[in-house]
C-alpha positions as CSV (number, residue, x, y, z in Angstrom):
1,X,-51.2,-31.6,33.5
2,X,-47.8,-29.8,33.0
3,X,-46.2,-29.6,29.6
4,X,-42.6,-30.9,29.1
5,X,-40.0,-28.7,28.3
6,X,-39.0,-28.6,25.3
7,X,-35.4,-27.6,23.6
8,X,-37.4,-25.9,20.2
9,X,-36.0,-22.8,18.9
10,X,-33.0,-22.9,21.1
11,X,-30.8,-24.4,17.7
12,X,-31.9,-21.3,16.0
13,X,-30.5,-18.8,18.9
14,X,-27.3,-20.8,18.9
15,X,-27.0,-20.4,15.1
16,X,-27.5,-16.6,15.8
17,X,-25.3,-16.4,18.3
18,X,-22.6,-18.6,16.4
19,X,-22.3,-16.9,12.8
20,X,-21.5,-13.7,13.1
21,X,-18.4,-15.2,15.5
22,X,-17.7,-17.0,12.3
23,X,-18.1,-14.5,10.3
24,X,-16.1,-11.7,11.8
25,X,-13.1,-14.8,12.4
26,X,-13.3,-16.0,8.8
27,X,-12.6,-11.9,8.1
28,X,-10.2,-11.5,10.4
29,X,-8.1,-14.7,8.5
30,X,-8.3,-13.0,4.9
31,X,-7.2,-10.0,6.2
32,X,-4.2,-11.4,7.7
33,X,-3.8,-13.5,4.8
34,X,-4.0,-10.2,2.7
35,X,-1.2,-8.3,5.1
36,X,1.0,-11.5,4.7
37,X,0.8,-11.2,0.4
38,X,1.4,-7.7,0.8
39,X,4.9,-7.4,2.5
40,X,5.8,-10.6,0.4
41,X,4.9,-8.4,-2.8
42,X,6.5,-5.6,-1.1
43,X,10.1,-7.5,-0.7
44,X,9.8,-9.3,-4.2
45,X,9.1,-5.3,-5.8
46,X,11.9,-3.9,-3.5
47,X,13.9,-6.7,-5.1
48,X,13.1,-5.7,-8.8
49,X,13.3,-2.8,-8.3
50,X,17.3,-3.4,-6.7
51,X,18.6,-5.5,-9.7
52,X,16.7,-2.7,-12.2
53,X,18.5,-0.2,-10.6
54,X,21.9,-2.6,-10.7
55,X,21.1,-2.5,-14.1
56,X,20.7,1.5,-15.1
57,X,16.8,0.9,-15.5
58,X,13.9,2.4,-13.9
59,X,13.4,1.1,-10.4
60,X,10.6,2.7,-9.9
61,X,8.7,0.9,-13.0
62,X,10.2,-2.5,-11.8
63,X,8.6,-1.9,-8.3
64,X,5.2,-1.1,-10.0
65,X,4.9,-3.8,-11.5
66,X,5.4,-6.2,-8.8
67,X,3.2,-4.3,-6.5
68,X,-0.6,-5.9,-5.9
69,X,-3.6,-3.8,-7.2
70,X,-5.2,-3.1,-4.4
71,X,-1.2,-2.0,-3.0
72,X,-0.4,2.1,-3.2
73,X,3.1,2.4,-4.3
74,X,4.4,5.4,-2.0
75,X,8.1,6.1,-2.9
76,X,11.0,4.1,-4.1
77,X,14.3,5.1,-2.7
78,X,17.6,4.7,-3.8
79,X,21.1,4.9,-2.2
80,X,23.8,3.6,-0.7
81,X,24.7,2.2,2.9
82,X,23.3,-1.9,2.5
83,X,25.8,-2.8,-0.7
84,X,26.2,-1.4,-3.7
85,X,22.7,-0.5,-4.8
86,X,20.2,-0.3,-2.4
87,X,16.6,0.2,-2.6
88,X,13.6,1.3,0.0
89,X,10.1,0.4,-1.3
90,X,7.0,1.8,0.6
91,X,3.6,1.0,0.2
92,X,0.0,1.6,1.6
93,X,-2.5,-1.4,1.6
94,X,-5.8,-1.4,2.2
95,X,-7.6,-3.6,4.8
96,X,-11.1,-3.9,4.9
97,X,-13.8,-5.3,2.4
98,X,-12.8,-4.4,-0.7
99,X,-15.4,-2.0,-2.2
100,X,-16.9,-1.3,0.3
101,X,-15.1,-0.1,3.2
102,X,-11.2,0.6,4.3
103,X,-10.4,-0.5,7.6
104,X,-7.2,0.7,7.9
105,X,-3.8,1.0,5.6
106,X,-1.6,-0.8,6.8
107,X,2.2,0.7,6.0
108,X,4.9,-1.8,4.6
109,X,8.6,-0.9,3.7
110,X,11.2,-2.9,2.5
111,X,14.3,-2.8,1.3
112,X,16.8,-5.0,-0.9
113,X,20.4,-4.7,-2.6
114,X,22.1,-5.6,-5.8
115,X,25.8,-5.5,-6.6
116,X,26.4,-3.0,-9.6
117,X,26.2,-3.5,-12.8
């Protein structure tokens, strides 16, 4: 008498096989979400940090305090050349699992301009 095949234990493989493809996508979307938040904080603190300059105050404070936490303010640059006060803001983010381990830090520049005064 033969035994019929049977599909046990095969639910359990596929759920092995499945998560960590889930897992790894579902990382791969916060991280993207992550890079997206960063170079919108980066425009809104190159921004501030324009129309504090417009103003005779410190751009560099104005980009700080736009910037994420997890963001590394580089430099702040002033000058000329894109209107009347133009500012370059450059910052490091991390990607990875914060805490734990840095992927890789991703680069972001922007820049805005104010009219003086």
């Amino acid at each position: 008498m033969r035994r019929a095949r049977t599909d046990a234990g095969s639910l359990a493989v596929e759920l092995v096989a499945v998560v960590p493809v889930l897992l790894v996508v579902t990382l791969l979307c916060v991280q993207g979400f992550g890079a997206v938040s960063a170079v919108e904080a980066t425009q809104r603190a190159a921004r501030d940090a324009a129309r504090a300059a417009s103003l005779g105050e410190d751009p560099v404070a104005a980009a700080r305090a736009d910037l994420p936490l997890a963001g590394e303010l580089r430099r702040v640059s002033t000058g000329g050349g894109c209107g009347d006060v133009c500012v370059r803001v450059d910052v490091e983010v991390p990607l990875g699992v914060p805490g734990f381990v840095t992927l890789v830090r991703l680069p972001v520049s922007r820049t805005a301009a104010m009219p003086a005064g």
